[in-house]
N, C-alpha and C positions, 0 to 999 in steps of 0.2 A: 243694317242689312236685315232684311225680313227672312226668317229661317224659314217659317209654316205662313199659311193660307191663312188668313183671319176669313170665318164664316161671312161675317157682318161685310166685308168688302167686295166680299163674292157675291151677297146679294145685294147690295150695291150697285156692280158694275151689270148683274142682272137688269134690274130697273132700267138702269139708264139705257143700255143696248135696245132695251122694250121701249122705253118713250122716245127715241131716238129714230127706230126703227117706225114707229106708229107716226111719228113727226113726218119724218121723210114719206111715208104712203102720199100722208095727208097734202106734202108738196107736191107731190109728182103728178096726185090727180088736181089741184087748183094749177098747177101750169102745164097740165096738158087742156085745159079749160079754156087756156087762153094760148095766141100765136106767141109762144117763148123761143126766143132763139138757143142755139146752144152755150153763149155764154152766160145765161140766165140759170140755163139748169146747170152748167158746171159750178155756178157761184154758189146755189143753194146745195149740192152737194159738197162742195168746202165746207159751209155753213154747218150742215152738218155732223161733216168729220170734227170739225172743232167744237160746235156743240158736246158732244159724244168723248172728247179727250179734256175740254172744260170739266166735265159730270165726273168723269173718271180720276181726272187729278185734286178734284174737292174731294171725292171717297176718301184717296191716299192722305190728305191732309188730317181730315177726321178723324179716319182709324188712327192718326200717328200723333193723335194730342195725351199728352199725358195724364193719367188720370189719377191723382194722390188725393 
């Protein structure tokens, strides 16, 4: 169980939110580019979200290796 915040995961989960967040712009204006229906942009928003909890659960993995 994690008592305290580890800095290193906080900025971390930083990043990823940041490339995530810059990913998704960069979707939204290539398929407003083109005629995307709405299951196209709901799938790349999925994409996303899992991209984004993918990023987030490799942090937690990292932070949680043991270092001896």
């Amino acid at each position: 169980m994690l008592s305290t915040v580890n800095p290193l995961l906080v900025l971390w989960g930083i990043i990823m939110v940041t490339g995530v967040l810059f990913f998704w712009r960069f979707l939204r204006f290539a398929l407003s580019t083109c005629d995307a229906d709405n299951t196209t942009h709901g799938l790349a928003h999925l994409f996303c979200l899992l991209l984004l909890l993918a990023g987030l659960a490799l942090g937690v993995m990292i932070n949680n290796i043991p270092v001896h």
